[in-house]
C-alpha positions as CSV (number, residue, x, y, z in Angstrom):
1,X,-9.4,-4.4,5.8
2,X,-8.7,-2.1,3.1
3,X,-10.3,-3.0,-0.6
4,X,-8.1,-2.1,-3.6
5,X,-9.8,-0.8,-6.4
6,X,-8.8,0.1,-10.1
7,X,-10.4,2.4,-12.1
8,X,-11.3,0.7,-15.9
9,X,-11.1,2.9,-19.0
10,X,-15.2,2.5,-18.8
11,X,-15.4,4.7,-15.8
12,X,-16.4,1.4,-13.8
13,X,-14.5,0.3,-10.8
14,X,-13.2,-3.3,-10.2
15,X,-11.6,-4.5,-6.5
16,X,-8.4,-6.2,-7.5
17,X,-7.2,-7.0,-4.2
18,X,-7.8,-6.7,-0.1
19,X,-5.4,-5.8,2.3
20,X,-5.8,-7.0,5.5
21,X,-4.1,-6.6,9.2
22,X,-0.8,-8.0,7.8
23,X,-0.3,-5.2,5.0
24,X,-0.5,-1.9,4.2
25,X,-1.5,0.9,1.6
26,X,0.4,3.7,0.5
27,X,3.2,1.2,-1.1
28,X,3.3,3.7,-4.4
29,X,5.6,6.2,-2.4
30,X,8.5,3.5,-2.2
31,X,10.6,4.2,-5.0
32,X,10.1,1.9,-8.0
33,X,6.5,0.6,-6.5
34,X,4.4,2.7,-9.1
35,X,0.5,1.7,-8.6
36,X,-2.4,3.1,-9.5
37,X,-5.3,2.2,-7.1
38,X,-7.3,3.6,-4.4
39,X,-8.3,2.0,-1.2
40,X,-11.7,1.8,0.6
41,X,-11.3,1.0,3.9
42,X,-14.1,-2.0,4.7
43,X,-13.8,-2.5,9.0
44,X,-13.0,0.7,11.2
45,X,-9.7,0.3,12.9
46,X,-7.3,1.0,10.0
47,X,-4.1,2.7,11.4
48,X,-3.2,6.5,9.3
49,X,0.7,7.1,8.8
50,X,1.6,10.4,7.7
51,X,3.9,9.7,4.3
52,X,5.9,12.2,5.8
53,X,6.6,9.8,8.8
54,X,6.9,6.9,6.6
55,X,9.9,8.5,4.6
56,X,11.8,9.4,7.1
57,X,11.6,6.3,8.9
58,X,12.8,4.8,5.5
59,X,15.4,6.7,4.7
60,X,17.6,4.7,7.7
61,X,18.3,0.7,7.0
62,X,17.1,-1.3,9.6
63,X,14.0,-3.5,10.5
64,X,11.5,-1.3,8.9
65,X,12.6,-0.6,5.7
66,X,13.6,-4.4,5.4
67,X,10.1,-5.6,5.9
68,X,8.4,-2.8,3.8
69,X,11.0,-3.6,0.9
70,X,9.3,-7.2,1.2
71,X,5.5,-6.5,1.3
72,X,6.2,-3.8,-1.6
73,X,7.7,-6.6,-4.0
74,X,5.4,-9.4,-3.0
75,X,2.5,-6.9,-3.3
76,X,3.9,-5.8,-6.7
77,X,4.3,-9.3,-7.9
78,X,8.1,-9.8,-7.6
């Protein structure tokens, strides 16, 4: 589980949101998914994707790019 965590114009922090086994961080590199939080990971086991790996495996439709458009406009609110 990964907590997400804004940073308030006070200097104090505030967890806006958890991400568990089903989801992912990192969503702000998909074009048009600006966010501006970090991410604590809370339980060891969290999986680490290089973004390098990530864009190239998006850069070909199919499957994967399908299912991260999804979570990225869910996660975003869509």
């Amino acid at each position: 589980m990964v907590s997400r965590i804004a940073h308030l114009s006070d200097g104090q922090t505030l967890e806006v949101g958890l991400i568990g086994s089903g989801g992912m961080t990192g969503i702000s590199v998909l074009p048009g998914a600006e966010m501006a939080y970090d991410g604590i990971v809370q339980v060891p086991g969290a999986v680490r994707l290089a973004i390098a790996a990530m864009a190239e495996e998006l850069r070909h439709p199919g499957p994967a790019h399908e299912l991260l458009g999804k979570y990225a406009w869910q996660l975003v609110g869509g």
